[in-house]
mmCIF file of the C-alpha atoms, coordinates in Angstrom:
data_MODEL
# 
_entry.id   MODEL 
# 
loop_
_atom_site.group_PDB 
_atom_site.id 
_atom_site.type_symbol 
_atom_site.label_atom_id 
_atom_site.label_alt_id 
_atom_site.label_comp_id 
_atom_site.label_asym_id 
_atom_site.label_entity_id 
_atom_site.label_seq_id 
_atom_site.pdbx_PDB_ins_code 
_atom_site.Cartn_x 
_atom_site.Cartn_y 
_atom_site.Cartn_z 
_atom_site.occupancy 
_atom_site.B_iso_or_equiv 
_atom_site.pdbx_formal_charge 
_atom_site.auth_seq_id 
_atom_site.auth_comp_id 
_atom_site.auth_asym_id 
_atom_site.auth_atom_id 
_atom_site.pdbx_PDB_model_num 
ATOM 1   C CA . UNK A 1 1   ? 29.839  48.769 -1.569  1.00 0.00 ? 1   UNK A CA 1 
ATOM 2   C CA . UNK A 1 2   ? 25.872  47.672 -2.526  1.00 0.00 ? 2   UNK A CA 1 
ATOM 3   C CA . UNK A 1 3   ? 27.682  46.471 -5.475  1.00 0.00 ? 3   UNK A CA 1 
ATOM 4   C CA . UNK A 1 4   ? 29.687  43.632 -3.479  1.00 0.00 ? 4   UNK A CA 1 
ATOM 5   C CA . UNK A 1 5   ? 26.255  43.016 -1.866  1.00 0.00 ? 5   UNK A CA 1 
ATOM 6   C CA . UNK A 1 6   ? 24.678  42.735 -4.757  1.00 0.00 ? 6   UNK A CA 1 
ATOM 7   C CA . UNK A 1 7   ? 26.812  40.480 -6.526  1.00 0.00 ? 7   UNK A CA 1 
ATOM 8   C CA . UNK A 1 8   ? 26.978  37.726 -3.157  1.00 0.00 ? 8   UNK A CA 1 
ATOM 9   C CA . UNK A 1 9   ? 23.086  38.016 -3.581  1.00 0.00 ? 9   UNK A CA 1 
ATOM 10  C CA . UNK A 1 10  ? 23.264  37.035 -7.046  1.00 0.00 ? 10  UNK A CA 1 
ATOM 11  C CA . UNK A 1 11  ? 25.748  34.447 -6.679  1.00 0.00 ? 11  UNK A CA 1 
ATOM 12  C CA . UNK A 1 12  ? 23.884  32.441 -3.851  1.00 0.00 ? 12  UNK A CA 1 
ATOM 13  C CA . UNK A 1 13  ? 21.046  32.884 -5.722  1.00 0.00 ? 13  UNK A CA 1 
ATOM 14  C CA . UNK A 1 14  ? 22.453  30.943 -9.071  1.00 0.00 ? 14  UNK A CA 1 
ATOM 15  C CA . UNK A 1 15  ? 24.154  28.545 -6.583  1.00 0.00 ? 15  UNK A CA 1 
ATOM 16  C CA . UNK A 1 16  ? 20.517  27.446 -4.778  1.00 0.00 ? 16  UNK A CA 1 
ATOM 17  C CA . UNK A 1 17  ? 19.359  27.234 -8.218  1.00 0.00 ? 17  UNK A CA 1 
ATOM 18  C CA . UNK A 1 18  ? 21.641  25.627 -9.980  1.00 0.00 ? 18  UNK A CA 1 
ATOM 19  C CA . UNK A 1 19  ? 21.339  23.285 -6.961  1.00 0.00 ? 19  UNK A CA 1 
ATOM 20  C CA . UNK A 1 20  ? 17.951  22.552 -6.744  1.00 0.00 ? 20  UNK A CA 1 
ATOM 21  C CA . UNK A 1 21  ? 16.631  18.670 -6.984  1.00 0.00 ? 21  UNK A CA 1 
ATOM 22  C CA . UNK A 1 22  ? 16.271  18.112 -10.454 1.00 0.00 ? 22  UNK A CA 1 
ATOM 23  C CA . UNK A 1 23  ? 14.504  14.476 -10.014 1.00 0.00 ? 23  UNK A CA 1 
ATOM 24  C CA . UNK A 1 24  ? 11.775  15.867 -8.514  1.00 0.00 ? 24  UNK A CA 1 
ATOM 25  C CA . UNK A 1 25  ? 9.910   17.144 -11.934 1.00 0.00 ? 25  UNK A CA 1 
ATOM 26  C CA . UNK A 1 26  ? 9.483   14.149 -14.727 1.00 0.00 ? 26  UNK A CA 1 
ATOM 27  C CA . UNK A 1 27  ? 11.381  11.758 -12.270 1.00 0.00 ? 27  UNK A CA 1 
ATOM 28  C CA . UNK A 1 28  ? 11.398  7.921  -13.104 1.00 0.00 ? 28  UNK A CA 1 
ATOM 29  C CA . UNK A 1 29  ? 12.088  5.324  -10.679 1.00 0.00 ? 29  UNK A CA 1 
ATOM 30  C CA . UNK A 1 30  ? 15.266  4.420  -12.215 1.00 0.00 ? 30  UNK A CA 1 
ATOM 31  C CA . UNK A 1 31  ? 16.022  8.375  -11.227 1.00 0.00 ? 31  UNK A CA 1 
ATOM 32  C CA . UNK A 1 32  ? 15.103  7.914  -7.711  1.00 0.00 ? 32  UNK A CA 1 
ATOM 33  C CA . UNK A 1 33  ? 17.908  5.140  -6.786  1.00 0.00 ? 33  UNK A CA 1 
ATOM 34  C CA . UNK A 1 34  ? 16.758  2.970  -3.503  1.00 0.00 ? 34  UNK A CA 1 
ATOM 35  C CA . UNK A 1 35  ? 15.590  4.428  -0.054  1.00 0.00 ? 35  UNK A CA 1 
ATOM 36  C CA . UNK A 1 36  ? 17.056  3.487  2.999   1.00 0.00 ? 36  UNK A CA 1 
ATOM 37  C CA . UNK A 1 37  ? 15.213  3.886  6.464   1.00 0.00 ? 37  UNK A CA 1 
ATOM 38  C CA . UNK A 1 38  ? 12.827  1.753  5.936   1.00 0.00 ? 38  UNK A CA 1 
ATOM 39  C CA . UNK A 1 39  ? 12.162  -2.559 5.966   1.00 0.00 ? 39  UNK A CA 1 
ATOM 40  C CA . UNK A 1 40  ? 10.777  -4.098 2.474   1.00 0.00 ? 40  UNK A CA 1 
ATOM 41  C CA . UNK A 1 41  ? 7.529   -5.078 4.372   1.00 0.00 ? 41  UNK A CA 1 
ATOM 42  C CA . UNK A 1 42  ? 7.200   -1.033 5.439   1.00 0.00 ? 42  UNK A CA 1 
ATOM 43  C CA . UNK A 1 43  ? 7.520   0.028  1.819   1.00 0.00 ? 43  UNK A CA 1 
ATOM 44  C CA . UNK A 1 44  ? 5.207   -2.249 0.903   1.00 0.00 ? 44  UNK A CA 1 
ATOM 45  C CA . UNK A 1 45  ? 2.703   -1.415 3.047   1.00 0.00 ? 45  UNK A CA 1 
ATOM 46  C CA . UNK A 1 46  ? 3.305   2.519  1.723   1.00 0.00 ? 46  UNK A CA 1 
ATOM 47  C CA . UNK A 1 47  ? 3.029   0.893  -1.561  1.00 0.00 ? 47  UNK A CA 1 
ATOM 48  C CA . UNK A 1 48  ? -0.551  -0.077 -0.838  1.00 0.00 ? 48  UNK A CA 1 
ATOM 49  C CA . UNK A 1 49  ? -1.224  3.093  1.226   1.00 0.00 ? 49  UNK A CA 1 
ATOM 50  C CA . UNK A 1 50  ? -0.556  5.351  -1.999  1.00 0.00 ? 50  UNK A CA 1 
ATOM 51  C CA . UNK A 1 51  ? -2.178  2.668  -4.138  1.00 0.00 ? 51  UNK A CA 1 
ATOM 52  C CA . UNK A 1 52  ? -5.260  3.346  -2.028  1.00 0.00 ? 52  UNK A CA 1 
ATOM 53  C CA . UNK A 1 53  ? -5.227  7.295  -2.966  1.00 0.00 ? 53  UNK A CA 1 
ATOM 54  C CA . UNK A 1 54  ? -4.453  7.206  -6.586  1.00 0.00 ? 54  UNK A CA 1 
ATOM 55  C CA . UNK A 1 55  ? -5.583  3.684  -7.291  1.00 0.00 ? 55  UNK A CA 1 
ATOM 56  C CA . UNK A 1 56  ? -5.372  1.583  -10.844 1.00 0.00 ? 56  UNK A CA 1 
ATOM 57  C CA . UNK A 1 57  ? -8.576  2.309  -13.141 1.00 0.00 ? 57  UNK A CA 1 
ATOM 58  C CA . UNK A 1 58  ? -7.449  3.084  -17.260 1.00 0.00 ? 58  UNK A CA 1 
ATOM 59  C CA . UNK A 1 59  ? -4.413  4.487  -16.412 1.00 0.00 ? 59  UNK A CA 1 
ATOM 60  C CA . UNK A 1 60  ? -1.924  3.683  -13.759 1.00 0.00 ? 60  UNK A CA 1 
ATOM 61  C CA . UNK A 1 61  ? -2.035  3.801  -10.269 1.00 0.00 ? 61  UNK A CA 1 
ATOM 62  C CA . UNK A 1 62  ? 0.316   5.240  -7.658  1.00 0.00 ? 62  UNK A CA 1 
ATOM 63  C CA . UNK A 1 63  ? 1.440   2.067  -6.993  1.00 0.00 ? 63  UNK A CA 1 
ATOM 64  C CA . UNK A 1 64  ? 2.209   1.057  -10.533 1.00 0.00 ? 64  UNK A CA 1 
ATOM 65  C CA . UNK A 1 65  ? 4.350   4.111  -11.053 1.00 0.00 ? 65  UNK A CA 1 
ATOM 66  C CA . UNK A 1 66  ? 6.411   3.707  -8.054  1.00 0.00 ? 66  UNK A CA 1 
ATOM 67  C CA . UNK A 1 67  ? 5.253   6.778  -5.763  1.00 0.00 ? 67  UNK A CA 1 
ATOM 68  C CA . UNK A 1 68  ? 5.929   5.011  -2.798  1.00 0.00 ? 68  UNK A CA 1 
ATOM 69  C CA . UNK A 1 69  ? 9.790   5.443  -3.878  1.00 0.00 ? 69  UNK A CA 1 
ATOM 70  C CA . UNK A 1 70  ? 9.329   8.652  -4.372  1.00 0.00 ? 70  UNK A CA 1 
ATOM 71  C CA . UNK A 1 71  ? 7.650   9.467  -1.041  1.00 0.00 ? 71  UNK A CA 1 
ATOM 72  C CA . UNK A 1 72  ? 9.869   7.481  0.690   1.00 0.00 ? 72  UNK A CA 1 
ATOM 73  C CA . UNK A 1 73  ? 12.822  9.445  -1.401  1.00 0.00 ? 73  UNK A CA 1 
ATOM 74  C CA . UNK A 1 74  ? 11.191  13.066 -0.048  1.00 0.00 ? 74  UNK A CA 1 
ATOM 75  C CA . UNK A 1 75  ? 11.153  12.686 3.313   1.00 0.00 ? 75  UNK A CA 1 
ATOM 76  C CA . UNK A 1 76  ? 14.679  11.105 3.238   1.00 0.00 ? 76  UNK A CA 1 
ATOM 77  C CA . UNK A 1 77  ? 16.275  13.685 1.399   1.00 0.00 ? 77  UNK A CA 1 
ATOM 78  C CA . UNK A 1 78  ? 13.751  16.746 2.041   1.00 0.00 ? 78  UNK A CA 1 
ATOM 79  C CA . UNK A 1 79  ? 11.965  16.133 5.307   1.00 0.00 ? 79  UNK A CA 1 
ATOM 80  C CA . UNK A 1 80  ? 14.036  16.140 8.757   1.00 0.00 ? 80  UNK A CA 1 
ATOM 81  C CA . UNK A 1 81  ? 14.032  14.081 11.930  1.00 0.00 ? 81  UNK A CA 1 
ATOM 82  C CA . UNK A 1 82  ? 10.432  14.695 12.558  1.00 0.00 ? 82  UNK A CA 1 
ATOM 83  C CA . UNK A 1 83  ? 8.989   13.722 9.432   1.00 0.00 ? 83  UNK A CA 1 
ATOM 84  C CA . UNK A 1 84  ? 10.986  10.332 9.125   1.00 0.00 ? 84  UNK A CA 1 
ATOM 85  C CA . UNK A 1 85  ? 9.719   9.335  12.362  1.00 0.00 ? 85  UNK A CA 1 
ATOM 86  C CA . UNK A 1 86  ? 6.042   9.874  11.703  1.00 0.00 ? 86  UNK A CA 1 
ATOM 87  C CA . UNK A 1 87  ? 6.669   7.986  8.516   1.00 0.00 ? 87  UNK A CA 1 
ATOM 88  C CA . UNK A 1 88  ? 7.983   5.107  10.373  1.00 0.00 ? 88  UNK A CA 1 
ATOM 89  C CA . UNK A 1 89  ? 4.559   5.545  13.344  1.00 0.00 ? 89  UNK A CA 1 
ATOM 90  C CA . UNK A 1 90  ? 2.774   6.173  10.756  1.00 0.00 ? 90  UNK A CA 1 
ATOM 91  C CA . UNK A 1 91  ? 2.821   2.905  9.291   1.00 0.00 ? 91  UNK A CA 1 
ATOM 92  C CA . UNK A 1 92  ? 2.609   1.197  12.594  1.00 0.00 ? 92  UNK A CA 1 
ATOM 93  C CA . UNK A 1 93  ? 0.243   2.951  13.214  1.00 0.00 ? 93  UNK A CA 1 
ATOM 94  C CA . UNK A 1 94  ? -1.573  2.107  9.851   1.00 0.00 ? 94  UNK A CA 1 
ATOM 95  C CA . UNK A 1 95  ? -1.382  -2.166 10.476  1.00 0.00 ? 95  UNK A CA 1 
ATOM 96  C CA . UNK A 1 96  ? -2.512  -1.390 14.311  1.00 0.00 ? 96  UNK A CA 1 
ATOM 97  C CA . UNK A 1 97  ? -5.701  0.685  13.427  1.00 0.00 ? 97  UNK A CA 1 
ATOM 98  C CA . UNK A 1 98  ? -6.709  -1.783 10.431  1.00 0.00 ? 98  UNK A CA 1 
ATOM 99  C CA . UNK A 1 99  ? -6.447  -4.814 12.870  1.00 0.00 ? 99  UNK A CA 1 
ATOM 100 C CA . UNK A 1 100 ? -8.564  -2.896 15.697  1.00 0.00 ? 100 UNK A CA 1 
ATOM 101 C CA . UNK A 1 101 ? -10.938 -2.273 12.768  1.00 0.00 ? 101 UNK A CA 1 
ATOM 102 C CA . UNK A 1 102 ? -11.166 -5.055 10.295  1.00 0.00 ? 102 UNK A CA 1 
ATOM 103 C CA . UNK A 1 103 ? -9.072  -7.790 12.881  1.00 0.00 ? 103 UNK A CA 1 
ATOM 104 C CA . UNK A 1 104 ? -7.116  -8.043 10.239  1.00 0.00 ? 104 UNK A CA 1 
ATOM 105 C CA . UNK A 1 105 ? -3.728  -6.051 8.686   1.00 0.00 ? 105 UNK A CA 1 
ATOM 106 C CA . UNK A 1 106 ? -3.598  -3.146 6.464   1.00 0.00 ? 106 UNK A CA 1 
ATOM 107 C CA . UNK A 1 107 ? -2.520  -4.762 3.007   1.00 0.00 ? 107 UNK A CA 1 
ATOM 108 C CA . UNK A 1 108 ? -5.312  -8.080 3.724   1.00 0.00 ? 108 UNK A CA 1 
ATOM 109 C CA . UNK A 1 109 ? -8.113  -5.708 4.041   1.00 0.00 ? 109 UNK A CA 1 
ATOM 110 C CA . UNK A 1 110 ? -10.317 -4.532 0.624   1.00 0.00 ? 110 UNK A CA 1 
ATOM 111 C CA . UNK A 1 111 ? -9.939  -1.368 -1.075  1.00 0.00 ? 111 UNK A CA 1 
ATOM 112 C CA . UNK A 1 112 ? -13.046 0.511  0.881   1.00 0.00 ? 112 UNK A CA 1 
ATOM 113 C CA . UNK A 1 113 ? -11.424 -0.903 4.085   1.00 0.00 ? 113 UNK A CA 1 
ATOM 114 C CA . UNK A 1 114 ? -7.882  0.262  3.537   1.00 0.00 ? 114 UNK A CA 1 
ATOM 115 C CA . UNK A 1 115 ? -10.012 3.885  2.689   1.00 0.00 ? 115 UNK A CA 1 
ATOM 116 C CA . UNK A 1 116 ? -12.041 3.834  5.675   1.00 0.00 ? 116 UNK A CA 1 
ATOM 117 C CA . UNK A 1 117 ? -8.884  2.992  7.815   1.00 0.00 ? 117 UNK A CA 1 
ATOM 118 C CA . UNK A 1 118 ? -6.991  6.236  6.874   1.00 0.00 ? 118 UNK A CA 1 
ATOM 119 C CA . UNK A 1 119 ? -10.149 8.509  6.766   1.00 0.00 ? 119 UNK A CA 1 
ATOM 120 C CA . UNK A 1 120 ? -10.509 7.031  10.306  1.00 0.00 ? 120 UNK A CA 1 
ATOM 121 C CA . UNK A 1 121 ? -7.109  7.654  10.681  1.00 0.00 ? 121 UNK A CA 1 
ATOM 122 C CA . UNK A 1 122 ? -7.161  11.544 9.201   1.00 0.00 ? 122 UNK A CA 1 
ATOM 123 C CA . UNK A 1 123 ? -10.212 12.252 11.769  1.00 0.00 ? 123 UNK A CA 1 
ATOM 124 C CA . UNK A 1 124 ? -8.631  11.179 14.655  1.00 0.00 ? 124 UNK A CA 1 
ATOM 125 C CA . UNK A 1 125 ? -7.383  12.764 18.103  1.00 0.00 ? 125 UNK A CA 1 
ATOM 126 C CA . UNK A 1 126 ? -3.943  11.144 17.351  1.00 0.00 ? 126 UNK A CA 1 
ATOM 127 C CA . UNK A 1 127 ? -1.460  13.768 15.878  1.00 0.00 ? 127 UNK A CA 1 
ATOM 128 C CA . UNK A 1 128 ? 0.834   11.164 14.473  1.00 0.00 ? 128 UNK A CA 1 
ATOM 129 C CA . UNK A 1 129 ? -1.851  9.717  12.617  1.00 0.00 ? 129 UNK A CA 1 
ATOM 130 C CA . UNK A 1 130 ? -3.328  13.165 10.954  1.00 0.00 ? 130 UNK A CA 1 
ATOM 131 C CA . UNK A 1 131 ? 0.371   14.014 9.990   1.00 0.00 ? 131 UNK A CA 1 
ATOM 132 C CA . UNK A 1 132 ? 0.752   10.831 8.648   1.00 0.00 ? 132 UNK A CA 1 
ATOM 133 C CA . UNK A 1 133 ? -1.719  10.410 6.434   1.00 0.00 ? 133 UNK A CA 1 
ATOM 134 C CA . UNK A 1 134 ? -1.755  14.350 5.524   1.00 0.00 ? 134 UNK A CA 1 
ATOM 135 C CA . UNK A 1 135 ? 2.142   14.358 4.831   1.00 0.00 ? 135 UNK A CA 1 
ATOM 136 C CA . UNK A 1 136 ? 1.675   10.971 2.659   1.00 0.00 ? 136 UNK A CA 1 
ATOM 137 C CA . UNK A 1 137 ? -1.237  12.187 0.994   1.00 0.00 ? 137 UNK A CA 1 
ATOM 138 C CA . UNK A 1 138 ? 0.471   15.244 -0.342  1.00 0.00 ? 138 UNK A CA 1 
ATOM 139 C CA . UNK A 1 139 ? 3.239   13.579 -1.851  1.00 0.00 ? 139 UNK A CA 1 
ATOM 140 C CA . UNK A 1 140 ? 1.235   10.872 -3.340  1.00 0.00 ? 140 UNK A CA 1 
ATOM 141 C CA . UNK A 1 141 ? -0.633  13.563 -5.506  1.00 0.00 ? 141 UNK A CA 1 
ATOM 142 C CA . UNK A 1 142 ? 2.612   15.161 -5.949  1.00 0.00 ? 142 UNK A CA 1 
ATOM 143 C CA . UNK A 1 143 ? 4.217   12.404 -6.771  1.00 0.00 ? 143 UNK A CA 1 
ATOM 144 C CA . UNK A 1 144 ? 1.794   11.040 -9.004  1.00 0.00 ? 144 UNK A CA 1 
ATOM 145 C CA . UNK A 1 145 ? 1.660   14.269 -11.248 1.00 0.00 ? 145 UNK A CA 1 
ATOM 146 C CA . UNK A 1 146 ? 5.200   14.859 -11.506 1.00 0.00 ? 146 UNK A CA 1 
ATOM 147 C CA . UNK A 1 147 ? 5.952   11.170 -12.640 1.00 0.00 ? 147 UNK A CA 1 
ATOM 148 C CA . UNK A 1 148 ? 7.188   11.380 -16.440 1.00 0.00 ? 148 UNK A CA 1 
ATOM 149 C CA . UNK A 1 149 ? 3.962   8.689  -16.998 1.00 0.00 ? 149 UNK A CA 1 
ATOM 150 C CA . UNK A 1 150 ? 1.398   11.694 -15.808 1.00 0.00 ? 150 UNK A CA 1 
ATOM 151 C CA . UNK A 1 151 ? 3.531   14.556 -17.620 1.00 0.00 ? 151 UNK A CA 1 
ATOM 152 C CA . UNK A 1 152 ? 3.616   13.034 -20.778 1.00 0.00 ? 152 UNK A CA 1 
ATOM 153 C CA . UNK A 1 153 ? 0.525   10.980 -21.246 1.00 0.00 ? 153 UNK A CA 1 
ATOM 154 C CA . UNK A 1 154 ? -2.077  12.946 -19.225 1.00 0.00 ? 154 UNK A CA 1 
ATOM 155 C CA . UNK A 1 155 ? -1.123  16.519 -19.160 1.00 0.00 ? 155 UNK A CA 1 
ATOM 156 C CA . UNK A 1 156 ? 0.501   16.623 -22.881 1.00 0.00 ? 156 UNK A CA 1 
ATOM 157 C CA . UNK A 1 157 ? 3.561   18.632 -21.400 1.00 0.00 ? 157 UNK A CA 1 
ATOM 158 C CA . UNK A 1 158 ? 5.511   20.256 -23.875 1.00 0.00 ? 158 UNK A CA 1 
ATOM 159 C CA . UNK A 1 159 ? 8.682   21.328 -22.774 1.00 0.00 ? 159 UNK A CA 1 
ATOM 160 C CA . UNK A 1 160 ? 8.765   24.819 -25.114 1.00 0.00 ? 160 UNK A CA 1 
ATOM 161 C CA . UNK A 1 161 ? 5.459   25.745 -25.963 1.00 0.00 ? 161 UNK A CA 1 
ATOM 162 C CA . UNK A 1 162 ? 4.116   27.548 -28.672 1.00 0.00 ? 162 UNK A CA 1 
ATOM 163 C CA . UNK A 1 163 ? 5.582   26.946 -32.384 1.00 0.00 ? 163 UNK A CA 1 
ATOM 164 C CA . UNK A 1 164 ? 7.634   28.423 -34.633 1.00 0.00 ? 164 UNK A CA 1 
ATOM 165 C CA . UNK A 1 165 ? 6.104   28.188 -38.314 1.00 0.00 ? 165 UNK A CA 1 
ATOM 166 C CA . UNK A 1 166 ? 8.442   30.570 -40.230 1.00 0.00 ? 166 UNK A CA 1 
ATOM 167 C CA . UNK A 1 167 ? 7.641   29.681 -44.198 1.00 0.00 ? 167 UNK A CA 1 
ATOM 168 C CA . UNK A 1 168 ? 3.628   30.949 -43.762 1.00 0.00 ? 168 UNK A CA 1 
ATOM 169 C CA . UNK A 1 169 ? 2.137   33.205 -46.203 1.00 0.00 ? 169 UNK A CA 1 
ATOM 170 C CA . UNK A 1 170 ? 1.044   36.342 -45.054 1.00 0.00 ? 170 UNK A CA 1 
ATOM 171 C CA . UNK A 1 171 ? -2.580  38.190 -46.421 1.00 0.00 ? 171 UNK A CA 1 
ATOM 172 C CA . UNK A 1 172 ? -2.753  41.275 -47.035 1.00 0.00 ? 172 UNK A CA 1 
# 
C-alpha cells in the first residue's frame, strides 16, 4: 500500500517539475511573448522605473534588456489578483508622487529624481506604495541576472562545469 503512495508522490513530483517555467532562467525577450494588462504608456513608465534600479553604465541597463517585460510577464503569469493590482496603483501611484514632488511626471524628471521618488515612495505610510516598489524591485534584480545578457557575459555561466581532459599524461 506505501508503495501506491509512493509512486503518486513521485509522479506529481516529475509532473511539477517537468512543468516548471522554463523562460524564467536565460530568458530573452523574444522568449517572453507580449504582456497584456497593461497600456503602452504604463509599460513605459515600468520601463523607466527598472531603468532607474539597474541603470545603463558599461554594460546594459534593465531597461536595455527588456526587464520591464519580464516583470510585467511575472506577475501576469506568477503573481495573483493582488499583485496585478498593486502593479497597476503602483504606477499611478508612481506619476502622482513625482508630480507632488518635482510638479512634474515620473519619466520627465532626472535620474536622482526618479530615485528619490521611489525611496520616498519605499519609506512611506502607504502600503501600496512599499509593495510596489518592493515587489518591482525584486524582480528587476531578478530579472536582470537571469537575462541570457547577465548569464553569459557577466557571470561566465557554463552550463556543465568542470572538464573532461582524457589524453593527459600521468607522473609517477
Amino acid at each position: 500500500m506505501q508503495r501506491r503512495s509512493a509512486l503518486k508522490s513521485l509522479a506529481v513530483a516529475m509532473g511539477g517539475l517537468v512543468s516548471l517555467p522554463s523562460w524564467a532562467s536565460g530568458w530573452t525577450p523574444e522568449s517572453l511573448g507580449k504582456t497584456t494588462g497593461v497600456t503602452p504608456s504604463e509599460e513605459d513608465l515600468l520601463a523607466e522605473i527598472v531603468e532607474t534600479y539597474i541603470p545603463e553604465t558599461t554594460t546594459p541597463g534593465a531597461k536595455s534588456l527588456k526587464v520591464h517585460q519580464f516583470v510585467l510577464r511575472m506577475i501576469q503569469d506568477c503573481y495573483g489578483e493582488p499583485a496585478q493590482t498593486t502593479i497597476k496603483q503602483g504606477l499611478q501611484l508612481t506619476d502622482q508622487a513625482a508630480t507632488q514632488l518635482y510638479t512634474k511626471a515620473f519619466m520627465s524628471c532626472d535620474p536622482a529624481q526618479r530615485k528619490d521618488v521611489l525611496t520616498r515612495m519605499a519609506a512611506s505610510e502607504d502600503q501600496i506604495g512599499r509593495q510596489f516598489v518592493g515587489m518591482t524591485k525584486g524582480l528587476t534584480i531578478q530579472g536582470y541576472t537571469n537575462s541570457e545578457y547577465y548569464l553569459t557575459n557577466v557571470a561566465k555561466f557554463n552550463m556543465a562545469p568542470g572538464f573532461y581532459h582524457g589524453c593527459v599524461p600521468v607522473k609517477q
